[in-house]
N, C-alpha and C positions, 0 to 999 in steps of 0.2 A: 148982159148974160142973164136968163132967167135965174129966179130965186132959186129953184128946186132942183138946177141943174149940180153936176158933181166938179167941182174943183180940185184938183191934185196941187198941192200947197206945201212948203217944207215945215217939216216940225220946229214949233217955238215952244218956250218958255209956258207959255197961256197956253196951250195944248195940254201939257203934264196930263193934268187930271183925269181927260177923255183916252187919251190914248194909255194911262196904268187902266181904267176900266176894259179898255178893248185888250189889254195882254190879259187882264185878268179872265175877261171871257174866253180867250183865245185857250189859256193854260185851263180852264175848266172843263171846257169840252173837249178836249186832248186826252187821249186814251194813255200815252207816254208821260207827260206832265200833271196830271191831274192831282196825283197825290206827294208833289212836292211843294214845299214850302216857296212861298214867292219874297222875292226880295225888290221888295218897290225901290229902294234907296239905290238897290245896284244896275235896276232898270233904266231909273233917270240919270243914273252917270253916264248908263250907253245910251241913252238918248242923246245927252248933251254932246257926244261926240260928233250927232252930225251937225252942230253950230261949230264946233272947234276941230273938228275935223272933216271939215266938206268936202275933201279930194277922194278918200278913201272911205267915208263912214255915209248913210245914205239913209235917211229915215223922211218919207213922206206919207202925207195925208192922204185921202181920201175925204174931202167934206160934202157936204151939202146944206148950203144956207149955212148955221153954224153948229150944224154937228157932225162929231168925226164917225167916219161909217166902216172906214178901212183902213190899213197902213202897207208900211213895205219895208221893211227893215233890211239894209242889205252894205255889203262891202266890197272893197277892191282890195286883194292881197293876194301873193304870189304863190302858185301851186306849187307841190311837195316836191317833185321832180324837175324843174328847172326854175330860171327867173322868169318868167313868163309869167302875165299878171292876167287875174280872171274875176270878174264877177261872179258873186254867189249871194243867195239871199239869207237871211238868218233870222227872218218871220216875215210870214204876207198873210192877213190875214184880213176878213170882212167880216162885221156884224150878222149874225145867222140870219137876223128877220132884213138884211138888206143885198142879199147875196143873190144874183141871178142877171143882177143887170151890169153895168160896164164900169164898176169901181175896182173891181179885180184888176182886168184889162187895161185901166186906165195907167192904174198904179206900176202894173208891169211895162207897159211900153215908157213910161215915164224912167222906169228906171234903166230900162235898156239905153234910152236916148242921153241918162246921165252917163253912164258907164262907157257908151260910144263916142261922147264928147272928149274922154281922157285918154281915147286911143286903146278901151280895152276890146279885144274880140272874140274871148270867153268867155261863156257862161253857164253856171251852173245853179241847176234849183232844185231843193228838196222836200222831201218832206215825212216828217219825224212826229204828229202827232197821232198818226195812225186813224185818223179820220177821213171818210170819205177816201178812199186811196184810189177805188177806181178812174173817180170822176176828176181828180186832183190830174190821175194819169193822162186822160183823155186832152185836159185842159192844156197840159204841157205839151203836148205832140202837136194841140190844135195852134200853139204860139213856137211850131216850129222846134222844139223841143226832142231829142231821141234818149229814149230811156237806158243810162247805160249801167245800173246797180240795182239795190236792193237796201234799206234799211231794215236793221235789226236788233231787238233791244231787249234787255234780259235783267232782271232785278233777283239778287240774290240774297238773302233772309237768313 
């Protein structure tokens, strides 16, 4: 496998540091998150979930040679309205200066093919930093995706 090429890898241990970097860029440029406090301690315990909790919790890389470029934070648990179990994501994100090429893509189809391994056949994805929302939209339709809400977020002082 070329050096430069992207590897989708499950999150370990020795990851930590690059991937608190990448939420913290993530919650930076986030229009919704930006001006709240970040809790790294409560980050890595949801990290460590997907080592102890593999069936349900789903946290992958995105590398390259050995630095992490993207991730994909996502779970399995049962919608409001019946036991029926759905896939949803709970952050995907990519490094701004490495965004355009197939780490996105990578990350997402990887976690369709975890989630379709455990017999799940919903899916839901969102997006709550209020950045980029067109292209975010675009992206989704273009991975099969039908838009069916609206996010919306209110901070009251």
């Amino acid at each position: 496998m070329p050096k430069d090429s992207i590897r989708i890898v499950p999150y370990e241990q020795n990851h930590q540091a690059q991937v608190l970097a990448l939420a913290i860029e993530m919650q930076s440029e986030s229009i919704s998150y930006a001006d709240m406090p970040m809790n790294e301690r409560k980050l890595v315990d949801q990290f460590e979930c997907a080592i102890t909790m593999p069936d349900t919790v789903y946290l992958r890389l995105a590398v390259r040679g050995e630095e992490v470029i993207g991730a994909f934070f996502g779970t399995i648990s049962e919608m409001l309205f019946t036991d029926q179990l759905a896939a949803k994501d709970v952050g995907w994100f990519v490094k701004s200066d490495r965004r355009g090429g197939f780490a996105a893509l990578l990350l997402h189809a990887d976690f369709e093919q975890w989630a379709l391994s455990r017999g799940i056949r919903h899916f839901f994805l969102g997006q709550s930093t209020g950045v980029d929302i067109e292209k975010t939209t675009k992206l989704y339709q273009h991975l099969g995706y039908q838009v069916v809400g609206v996010n919306a977020m209110k901070v009251l002082v």
